[in-house]
PDBQT receptor file of N, H, CA, C and O in Angstrom, charges set to zero:
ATOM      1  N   UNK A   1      97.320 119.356 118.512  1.00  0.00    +0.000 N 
ATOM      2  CA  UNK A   1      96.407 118.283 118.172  1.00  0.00    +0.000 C 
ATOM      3  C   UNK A   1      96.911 117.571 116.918  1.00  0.00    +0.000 C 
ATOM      4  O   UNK A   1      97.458 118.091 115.946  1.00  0.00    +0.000 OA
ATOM      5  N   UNK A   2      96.601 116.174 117.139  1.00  0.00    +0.000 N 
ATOM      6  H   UNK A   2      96.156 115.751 117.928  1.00  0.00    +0.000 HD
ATOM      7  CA  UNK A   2      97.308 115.966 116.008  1.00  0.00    +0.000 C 
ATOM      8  C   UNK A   2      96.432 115.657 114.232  1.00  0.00    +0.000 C 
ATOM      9  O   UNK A   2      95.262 115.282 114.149  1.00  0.00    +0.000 OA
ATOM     10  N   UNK A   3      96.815 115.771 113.712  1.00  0.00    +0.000 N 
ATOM     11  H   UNK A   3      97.765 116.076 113.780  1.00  0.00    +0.000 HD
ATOM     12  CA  UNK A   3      96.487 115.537 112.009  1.00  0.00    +0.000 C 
ATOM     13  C   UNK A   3      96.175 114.250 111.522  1.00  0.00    +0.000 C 
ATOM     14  O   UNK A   3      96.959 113.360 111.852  1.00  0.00    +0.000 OA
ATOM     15  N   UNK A   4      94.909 113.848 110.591  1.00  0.00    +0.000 N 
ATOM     16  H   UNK A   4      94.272 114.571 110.324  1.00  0.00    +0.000 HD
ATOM     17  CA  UNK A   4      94.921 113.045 109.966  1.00  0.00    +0.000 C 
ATOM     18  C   UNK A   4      95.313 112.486 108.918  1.00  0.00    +0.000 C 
ATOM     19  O   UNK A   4      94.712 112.920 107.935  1.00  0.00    +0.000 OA
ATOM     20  N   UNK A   5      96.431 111.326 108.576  1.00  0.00    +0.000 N 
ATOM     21  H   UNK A   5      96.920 110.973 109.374  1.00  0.00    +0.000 HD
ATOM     22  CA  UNK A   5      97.065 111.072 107.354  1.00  0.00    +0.000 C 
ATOM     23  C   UNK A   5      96.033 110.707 106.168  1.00  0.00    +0.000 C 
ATOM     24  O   UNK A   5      94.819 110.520 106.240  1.00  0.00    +0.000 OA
ATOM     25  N   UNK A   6      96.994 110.660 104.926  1.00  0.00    +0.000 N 
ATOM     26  H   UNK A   6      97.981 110.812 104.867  1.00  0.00    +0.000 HD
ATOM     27  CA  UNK A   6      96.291 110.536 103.671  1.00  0.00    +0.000 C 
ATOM     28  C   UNK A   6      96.637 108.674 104.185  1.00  0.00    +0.000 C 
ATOM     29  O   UNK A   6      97.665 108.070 104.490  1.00  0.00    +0.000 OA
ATOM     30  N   UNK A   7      95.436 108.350 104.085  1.00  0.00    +0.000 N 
ATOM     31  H   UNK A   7      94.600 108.840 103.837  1.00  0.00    +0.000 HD
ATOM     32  CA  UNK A   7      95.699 106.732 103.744  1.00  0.00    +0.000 C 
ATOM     33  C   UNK A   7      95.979 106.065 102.295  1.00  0.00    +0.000 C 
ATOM     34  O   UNK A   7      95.080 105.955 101.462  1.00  0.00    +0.000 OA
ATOM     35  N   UNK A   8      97.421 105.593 102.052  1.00  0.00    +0.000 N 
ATOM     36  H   UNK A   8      98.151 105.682 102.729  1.00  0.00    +0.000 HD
ATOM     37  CA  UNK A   8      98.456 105.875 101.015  1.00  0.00    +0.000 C 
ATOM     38  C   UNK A   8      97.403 104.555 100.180  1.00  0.00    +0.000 C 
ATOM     39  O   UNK A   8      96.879 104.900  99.121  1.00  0.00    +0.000 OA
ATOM     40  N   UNK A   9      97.201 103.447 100.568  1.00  0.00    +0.000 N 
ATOM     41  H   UNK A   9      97.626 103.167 101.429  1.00  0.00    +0.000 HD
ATOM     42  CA  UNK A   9      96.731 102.774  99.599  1.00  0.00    +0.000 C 
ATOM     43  C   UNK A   9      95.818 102.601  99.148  1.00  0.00    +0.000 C 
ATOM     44  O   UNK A   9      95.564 101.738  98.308  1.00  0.00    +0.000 OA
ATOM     45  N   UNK A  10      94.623 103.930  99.924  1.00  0.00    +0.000 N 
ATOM     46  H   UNK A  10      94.829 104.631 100.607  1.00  0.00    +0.000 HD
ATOM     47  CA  UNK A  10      93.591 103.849  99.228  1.00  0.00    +0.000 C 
ATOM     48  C   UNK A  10      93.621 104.990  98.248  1.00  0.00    +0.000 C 
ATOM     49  O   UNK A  10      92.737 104.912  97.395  1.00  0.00    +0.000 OA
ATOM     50  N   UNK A  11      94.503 106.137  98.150  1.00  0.00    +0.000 N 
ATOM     51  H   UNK A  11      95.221 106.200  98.843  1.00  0.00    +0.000 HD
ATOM     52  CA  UNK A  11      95.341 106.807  97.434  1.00  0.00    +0.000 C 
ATOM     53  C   UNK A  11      95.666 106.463  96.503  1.00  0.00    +0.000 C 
ATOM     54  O   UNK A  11      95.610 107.222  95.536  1.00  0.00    +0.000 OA
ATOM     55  N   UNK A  12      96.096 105.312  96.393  1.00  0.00    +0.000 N 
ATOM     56  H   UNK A  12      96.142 104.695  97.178  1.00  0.00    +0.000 HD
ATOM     57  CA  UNK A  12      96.900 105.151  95.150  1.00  0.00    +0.000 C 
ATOM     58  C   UNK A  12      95.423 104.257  94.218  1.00  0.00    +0.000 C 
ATOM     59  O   UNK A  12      95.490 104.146  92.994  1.00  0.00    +0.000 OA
ATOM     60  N   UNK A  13      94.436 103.809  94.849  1.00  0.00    +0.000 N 
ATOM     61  H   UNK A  13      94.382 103.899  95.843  1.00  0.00    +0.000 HD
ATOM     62  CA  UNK A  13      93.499 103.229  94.295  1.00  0.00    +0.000 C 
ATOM     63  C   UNK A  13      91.879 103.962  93.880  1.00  0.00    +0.000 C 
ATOM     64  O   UNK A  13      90.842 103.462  93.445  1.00  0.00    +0.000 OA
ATOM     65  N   UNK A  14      92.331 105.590  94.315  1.00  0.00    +0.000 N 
ATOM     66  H   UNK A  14      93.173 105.996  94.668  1.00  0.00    +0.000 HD
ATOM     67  CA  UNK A  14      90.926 105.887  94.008  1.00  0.00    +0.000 C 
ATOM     68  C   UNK A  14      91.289 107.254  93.583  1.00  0.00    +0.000 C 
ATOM     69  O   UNK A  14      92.349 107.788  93.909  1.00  0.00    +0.000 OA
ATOM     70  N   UNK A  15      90.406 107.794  92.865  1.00  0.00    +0.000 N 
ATOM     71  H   UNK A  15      89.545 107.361  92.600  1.00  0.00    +0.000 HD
ATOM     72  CA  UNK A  15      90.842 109.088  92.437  1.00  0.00    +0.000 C 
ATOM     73  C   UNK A  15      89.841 110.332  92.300  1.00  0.00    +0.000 C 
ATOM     74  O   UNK A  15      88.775 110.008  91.779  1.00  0.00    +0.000 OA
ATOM     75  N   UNK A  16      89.917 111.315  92.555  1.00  0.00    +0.000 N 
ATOM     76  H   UNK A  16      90.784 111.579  92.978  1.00  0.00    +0.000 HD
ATOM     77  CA  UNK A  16      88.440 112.218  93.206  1.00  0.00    +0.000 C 
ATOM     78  C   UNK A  16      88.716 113.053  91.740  1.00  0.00    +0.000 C 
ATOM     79  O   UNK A  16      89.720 113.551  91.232  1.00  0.00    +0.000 OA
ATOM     80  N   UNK A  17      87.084 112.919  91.279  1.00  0.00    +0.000 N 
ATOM     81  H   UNK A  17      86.268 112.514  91.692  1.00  0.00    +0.000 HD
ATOM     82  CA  UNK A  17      86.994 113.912  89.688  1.00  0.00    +0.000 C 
ATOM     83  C   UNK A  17      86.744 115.150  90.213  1.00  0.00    +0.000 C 
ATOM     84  O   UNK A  17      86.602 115.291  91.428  1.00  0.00    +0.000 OA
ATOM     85  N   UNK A  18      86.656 116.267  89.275  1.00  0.00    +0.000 N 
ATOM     86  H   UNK A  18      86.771 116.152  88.289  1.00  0.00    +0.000 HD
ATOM     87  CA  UNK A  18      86.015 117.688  89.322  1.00  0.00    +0.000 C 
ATOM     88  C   UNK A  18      85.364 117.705  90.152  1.00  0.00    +0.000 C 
ATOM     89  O   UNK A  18      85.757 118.284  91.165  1.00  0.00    +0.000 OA
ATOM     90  N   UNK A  19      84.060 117.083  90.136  1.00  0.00    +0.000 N 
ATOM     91  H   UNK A  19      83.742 116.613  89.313  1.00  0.00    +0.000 HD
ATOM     92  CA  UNK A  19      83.025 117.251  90.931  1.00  0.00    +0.000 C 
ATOM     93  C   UNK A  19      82.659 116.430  91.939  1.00  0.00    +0.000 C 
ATOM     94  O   UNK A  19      81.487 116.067  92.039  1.00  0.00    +0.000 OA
ATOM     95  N   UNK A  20      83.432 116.109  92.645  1.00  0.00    +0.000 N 
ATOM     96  H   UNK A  20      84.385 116.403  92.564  1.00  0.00    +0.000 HD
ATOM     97  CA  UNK A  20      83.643 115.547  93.885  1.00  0.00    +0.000 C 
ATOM     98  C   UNK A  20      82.975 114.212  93.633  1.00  0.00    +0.000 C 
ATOM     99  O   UNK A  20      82.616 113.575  94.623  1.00  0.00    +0.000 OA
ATOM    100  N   UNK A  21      82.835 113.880  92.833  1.00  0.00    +0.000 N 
ATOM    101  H   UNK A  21      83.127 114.396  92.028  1.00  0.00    +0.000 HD
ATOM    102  CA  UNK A  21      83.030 112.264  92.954  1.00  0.00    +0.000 C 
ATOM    103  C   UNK A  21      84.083 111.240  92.793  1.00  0.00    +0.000 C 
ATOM    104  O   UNK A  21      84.788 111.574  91.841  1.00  0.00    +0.000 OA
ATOM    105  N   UNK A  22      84.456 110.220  93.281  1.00  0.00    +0.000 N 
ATOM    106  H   UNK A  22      83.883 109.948  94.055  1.00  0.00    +0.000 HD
ATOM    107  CA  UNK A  22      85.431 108.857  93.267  1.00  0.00    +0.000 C 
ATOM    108  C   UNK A  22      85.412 108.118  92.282  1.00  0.00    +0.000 C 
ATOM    109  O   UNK A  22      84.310 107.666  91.971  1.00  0.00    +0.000 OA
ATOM    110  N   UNK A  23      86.206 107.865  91.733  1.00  0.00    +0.000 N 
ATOM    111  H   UNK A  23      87.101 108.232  91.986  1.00  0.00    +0.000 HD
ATOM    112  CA  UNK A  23      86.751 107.268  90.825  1.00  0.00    +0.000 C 
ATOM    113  C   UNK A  23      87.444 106.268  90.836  1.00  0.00    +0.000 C 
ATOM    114  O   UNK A  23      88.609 106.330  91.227  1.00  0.00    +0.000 OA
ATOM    115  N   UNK A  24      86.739 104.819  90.297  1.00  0.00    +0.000 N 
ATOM    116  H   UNK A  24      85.792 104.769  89.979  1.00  0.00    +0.000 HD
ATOM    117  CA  UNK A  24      88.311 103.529  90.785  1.00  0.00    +0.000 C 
ATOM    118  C   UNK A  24      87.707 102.803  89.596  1.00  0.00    +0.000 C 
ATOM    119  O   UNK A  24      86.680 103.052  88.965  1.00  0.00    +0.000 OA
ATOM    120  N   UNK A  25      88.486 101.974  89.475  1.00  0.00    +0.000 N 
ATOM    121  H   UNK A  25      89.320 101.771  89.988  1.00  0.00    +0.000 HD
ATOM    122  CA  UNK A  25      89.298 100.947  88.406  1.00  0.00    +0.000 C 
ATOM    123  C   UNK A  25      88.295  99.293  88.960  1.00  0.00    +0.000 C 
ATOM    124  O   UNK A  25      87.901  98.974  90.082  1.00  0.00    +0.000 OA
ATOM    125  N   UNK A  26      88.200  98.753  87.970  1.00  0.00    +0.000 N 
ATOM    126  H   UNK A  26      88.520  99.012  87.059  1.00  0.00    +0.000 HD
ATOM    127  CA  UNK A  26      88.047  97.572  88.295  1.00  0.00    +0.000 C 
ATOM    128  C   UNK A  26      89.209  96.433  88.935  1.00  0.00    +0.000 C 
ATOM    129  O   UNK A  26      90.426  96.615  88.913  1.00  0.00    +0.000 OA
ATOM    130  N   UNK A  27      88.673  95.511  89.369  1.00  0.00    +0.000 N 
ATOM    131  H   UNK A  27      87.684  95.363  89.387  1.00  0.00    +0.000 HD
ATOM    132  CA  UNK A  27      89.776  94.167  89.617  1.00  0.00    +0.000 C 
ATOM    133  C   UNK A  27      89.746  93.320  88.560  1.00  0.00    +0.000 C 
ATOM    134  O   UNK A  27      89.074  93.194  87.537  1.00  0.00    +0.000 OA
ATOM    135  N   UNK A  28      91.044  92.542  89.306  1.00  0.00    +0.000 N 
ATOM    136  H   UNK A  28      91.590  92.645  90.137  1.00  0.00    +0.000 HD
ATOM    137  CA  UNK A  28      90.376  91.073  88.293  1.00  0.00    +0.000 C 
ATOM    138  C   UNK A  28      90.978  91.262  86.589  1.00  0.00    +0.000 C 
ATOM    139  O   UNK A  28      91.028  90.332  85.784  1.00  0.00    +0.000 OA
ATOM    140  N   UNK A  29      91.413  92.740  86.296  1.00  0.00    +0.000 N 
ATOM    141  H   UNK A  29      91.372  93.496  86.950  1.00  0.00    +0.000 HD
ATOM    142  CA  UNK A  29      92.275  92.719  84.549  1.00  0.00    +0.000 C 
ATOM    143  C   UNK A  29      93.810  92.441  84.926  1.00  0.00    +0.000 C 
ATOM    144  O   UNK A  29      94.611  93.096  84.261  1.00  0.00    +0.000 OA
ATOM    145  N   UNK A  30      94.324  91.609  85.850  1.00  0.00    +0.000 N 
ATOM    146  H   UNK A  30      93.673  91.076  86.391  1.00  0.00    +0.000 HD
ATOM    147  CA  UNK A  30      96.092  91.622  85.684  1.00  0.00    +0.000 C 
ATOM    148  C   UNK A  30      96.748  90.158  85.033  1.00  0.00    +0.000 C 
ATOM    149  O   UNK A  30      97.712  90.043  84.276  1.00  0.00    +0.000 OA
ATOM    150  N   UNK A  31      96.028  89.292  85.504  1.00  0.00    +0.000 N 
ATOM    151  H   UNK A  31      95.245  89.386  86.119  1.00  0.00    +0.000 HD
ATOM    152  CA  UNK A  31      96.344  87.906  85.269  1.00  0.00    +0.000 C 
ATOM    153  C   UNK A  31      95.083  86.765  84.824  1.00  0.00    +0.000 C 
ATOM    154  O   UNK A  31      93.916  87.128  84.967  1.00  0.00    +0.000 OA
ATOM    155  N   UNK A  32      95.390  85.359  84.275  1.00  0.00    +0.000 N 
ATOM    156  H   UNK A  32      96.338  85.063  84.159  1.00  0.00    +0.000 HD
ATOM    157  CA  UNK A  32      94.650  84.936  83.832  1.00  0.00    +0.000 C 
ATOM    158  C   UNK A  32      93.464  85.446  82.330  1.00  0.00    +0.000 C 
ATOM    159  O   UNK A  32      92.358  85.013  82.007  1.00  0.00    +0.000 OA
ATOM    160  N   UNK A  33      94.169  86.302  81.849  1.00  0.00    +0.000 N 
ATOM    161  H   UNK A  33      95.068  86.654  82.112  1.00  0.00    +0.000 HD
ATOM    162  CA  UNK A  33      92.889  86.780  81.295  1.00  0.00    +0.000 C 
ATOM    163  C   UNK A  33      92.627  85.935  79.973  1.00  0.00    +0.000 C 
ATOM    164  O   UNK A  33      91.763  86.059  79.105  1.00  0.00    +0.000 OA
ATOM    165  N   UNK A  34      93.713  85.001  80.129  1.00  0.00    +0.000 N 
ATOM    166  H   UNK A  34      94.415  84.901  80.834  1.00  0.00    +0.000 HD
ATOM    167  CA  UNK A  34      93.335  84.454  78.422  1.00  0.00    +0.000 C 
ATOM    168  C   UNK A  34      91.678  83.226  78.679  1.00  0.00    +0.000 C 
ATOM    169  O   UNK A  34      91.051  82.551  77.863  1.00  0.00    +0.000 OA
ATOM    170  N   UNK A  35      91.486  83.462  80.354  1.00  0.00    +0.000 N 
ATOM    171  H   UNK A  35      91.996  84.010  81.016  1.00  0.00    +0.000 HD
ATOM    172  CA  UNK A  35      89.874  82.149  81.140  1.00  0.00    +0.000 C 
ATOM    173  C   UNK A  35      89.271  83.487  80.354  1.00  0.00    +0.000 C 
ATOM    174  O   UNK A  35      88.740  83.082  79.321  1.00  0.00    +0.000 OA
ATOM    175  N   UNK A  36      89.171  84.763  80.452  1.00  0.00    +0.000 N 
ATOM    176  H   UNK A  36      89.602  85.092  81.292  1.00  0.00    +0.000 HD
ATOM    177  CA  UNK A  36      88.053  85.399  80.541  1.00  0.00    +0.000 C 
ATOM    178  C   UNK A  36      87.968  86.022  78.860  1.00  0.00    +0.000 C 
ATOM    179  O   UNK A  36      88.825  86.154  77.986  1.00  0.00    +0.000 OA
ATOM    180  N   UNK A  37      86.403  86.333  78.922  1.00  0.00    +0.000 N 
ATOM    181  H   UNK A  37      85.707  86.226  79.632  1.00  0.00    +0.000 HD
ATOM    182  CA  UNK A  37      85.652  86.982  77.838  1.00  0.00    +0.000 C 
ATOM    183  C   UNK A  37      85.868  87.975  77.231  1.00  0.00    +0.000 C 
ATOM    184  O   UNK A  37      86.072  88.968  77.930  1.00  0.00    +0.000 OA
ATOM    185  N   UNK A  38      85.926  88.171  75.592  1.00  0.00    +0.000 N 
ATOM    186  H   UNK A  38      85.761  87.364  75.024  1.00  0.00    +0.000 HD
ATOM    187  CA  UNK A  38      86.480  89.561  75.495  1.00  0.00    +0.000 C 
ATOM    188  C   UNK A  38      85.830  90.701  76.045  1.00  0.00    +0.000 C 
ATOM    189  O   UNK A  38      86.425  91.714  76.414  1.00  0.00    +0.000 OA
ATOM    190  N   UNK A  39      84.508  90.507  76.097  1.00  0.00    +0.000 N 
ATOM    191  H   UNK A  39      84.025  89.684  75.797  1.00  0.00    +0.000 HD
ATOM    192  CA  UNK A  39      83.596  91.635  76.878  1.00  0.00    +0.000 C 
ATOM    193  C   UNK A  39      83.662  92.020  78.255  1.00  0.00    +0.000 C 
ATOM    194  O   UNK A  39      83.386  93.016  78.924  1.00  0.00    +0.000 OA
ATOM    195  N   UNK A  40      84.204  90.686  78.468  1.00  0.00    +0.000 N 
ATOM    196  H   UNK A  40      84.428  89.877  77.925  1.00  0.00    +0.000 HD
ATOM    197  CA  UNK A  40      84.447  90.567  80.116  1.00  0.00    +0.000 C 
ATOM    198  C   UNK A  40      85.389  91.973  80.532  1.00  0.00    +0.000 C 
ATOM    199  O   UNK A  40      85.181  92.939  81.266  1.00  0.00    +0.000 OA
ATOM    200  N   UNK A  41      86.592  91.514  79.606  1.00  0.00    +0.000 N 
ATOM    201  H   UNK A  41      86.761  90.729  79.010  1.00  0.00    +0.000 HD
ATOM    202  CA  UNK A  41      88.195  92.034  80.038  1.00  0.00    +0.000 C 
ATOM    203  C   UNK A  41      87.950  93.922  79.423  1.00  0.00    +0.000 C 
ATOM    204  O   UNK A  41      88.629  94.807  79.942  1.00  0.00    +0.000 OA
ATOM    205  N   UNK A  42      86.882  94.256  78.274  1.00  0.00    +0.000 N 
ATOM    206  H   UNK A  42      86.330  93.536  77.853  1.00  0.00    +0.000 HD
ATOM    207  CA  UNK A  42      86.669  95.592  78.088  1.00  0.00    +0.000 C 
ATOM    208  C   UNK A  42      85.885  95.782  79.238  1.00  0.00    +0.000 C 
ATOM    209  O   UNK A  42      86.495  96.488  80.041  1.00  0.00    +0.000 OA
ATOM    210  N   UNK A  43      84.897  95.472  79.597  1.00  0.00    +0.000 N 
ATOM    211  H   UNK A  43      84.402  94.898  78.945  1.00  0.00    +0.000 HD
ATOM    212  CA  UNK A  43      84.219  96.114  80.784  1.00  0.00    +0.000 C 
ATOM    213  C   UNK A  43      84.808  96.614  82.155  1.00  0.00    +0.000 C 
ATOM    214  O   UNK A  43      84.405  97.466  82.947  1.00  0.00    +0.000 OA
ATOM    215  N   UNK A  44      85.972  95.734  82.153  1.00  0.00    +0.000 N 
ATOM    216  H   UNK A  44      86.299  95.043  81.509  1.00  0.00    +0.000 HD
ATOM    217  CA  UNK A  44      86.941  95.786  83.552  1.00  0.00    +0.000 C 
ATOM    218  C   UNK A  44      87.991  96.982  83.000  1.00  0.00    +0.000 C 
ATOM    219  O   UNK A  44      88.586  97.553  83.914  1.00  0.00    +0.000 OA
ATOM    220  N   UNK A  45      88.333  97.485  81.519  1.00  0.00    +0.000 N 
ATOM    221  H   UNK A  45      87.850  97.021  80.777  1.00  0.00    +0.000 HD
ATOM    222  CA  UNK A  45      89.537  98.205  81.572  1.00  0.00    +0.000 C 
ATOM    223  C   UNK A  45      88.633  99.211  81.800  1.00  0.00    +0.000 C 
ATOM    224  O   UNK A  45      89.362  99.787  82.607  1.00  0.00    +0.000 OA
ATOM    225  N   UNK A  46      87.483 100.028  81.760  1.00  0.00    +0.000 N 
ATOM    226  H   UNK A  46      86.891  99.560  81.104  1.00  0.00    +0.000 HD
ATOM    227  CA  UNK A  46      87.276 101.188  82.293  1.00  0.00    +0.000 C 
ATOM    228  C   UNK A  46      86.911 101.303  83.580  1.00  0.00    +0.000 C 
ATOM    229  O   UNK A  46      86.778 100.249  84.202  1.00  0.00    +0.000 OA
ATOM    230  N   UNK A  47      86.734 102.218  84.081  1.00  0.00    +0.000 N 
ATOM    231  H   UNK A  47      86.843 103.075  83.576  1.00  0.00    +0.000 HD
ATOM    232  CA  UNK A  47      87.007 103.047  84.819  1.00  0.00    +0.000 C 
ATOM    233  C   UNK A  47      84.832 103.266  85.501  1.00  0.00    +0.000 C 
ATOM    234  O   UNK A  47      83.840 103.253  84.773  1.00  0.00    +0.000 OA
ATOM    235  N   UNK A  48      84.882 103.428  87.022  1.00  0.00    +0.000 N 
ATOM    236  H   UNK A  48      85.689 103.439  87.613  1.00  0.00    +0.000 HD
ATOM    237  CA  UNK A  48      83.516 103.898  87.291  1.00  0.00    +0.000 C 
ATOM    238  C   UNK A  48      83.562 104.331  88.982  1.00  0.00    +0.000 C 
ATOM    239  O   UNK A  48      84.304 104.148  89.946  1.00  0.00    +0.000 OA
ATOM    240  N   UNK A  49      81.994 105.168  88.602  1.00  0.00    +0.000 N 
ATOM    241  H   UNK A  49      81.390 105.317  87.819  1.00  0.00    +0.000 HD
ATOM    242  CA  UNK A  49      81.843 106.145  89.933  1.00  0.00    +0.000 C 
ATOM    243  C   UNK A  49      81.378 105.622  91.575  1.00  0.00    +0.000 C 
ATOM    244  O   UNK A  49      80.279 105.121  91.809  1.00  0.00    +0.000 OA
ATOM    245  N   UNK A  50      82.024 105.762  92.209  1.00  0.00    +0.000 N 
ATOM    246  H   UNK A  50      82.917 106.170  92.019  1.00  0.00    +0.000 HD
ATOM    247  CA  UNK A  50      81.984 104.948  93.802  1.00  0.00    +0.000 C 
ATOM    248  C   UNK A  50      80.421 105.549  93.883  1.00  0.00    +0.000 C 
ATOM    249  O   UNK A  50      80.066 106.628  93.411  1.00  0.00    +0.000 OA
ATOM    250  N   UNK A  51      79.479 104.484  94.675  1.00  0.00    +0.000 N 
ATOM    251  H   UNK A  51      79.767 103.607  95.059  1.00  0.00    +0.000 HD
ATOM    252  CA  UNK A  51      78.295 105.219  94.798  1.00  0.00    +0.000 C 
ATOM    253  C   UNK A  51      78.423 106.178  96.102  1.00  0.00    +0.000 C 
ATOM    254  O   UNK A  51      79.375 106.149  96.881  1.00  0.00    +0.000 OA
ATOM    255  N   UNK A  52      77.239 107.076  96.206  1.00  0.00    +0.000 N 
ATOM    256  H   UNK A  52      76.465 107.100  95.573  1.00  0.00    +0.000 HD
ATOM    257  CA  UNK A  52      76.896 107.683  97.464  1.00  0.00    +0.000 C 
ATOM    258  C   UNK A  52      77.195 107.593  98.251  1.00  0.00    +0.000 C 
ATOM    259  O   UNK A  52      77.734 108.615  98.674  1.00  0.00    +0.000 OA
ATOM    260  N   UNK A  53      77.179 106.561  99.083  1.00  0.00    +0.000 N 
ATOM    261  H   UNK A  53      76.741 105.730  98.739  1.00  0.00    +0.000 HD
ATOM    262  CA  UNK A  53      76.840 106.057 100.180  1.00  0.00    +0.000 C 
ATOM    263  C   UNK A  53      78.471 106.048 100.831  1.00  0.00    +0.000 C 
ATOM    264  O   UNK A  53      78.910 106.588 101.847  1.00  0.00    +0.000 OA
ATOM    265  N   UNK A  54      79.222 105.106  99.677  1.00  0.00    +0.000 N 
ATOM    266  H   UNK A  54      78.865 104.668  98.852  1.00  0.00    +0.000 HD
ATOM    267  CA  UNK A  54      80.338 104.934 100.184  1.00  0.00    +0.000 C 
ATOM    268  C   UNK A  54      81.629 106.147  99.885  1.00  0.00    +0.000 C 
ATOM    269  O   UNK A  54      82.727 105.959 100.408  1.00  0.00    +0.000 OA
ATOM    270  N   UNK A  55      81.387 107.372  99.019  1.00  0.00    +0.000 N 
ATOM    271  H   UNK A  55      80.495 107.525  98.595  1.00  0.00    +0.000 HD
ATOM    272  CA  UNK A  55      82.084 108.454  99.106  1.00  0.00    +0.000 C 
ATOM    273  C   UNK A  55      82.398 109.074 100.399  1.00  0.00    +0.000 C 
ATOM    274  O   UNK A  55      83.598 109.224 100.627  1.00  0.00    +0.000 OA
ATOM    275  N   UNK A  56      81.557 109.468 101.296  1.00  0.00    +0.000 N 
ATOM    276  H   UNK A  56      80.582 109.347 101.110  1.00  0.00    +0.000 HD
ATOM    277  CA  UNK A  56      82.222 110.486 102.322  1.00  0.00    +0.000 C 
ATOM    278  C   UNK A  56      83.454 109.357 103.018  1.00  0.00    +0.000 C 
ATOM    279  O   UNK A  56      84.584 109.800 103.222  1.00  0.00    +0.000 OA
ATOM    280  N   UNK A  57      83.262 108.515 103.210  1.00  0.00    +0.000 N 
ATOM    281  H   UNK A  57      82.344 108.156 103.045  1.00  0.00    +0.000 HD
ATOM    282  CA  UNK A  57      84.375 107.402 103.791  1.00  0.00    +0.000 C 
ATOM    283  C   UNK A  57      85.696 107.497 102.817  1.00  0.00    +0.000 C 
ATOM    284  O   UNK A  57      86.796 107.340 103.347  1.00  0.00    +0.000 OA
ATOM    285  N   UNK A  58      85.642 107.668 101.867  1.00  0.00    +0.000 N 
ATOM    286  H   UNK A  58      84.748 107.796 101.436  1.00  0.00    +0.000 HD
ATOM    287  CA  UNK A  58      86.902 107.243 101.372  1.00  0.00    +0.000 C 
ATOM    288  C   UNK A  58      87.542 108.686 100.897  1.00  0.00    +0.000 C 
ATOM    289  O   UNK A  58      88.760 108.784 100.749  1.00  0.00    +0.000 OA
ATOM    290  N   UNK A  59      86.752 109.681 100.690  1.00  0.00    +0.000 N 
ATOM    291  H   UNK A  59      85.763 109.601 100.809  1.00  0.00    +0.000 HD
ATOM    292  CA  UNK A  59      87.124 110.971 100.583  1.00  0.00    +0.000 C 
ATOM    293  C   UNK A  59      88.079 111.239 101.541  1.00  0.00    +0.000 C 
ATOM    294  O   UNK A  59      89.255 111.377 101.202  1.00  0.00    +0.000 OA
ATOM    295  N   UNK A  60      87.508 111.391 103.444  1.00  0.00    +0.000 N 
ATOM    296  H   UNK A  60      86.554 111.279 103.720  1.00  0.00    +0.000 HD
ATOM    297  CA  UNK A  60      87.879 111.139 104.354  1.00  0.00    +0.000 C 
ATOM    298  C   UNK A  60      89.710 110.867 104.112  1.00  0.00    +0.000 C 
ATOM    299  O   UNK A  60      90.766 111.442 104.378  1.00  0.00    +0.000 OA
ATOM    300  N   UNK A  61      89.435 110.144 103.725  1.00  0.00    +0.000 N 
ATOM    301  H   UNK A  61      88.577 109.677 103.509  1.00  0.00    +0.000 HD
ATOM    302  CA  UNK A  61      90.704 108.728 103.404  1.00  0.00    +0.000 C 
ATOM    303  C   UNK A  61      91.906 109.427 103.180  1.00  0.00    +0.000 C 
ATOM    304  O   UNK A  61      92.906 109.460 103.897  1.00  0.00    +0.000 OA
ATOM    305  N   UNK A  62      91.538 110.386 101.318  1.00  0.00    +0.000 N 
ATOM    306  H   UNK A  62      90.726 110.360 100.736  1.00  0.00    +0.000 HD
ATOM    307  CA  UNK A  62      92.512 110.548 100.426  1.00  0.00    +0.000 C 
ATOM    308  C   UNK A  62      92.591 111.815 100.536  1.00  0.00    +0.000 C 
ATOM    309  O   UNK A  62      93.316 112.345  99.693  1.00  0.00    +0.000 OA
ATOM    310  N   UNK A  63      91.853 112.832 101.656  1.00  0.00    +0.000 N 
ATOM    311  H   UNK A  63      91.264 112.402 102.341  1.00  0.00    +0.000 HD
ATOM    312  CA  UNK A  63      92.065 114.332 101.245  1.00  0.00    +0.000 C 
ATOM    313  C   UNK A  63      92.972 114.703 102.520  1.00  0.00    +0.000 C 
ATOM    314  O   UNK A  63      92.916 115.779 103.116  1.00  0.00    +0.000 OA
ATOM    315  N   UNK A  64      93.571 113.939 102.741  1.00  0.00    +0.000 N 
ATOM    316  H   UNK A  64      93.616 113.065 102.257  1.00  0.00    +0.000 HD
ATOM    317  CA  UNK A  64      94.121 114.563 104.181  1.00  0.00    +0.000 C 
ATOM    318  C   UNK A  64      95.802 114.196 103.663  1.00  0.00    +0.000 C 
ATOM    319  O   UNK A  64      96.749 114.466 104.402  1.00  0.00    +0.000 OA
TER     320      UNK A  64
């Protein structure tokens, strides 16, 4: 039977903490940033938790 792959680019975009929650990055900090706000561009360099709903899907994704 065959095996399910790690889907590589959502891999490289999400990252599973300790406790089984997802972890991703904002968009939108690579270019242009001198249009945007300084508050704008700190809010986007961290980091936040995928909700509920959409974890078992992307877990799925990256544990295989």
């Amino acid at each position: 039977m065959g095996k399910m792959k790690t889907h590589k680019a959502s891999a490289k975009r999400f990252s599973l903490t300790a406790g089984g929650k997802i972890k991703i990055y904002h968009s939108q900090h690579r270019h242009n940033l001198g249009i945007k706000t300084a508050k704008r561009k700190r809010t986007l360099r961290k980091g936040f938790i995928l909700s509920k709903s959409m974890t078992p899907t992307i877990k799925s994704m990256i544990q295989h």
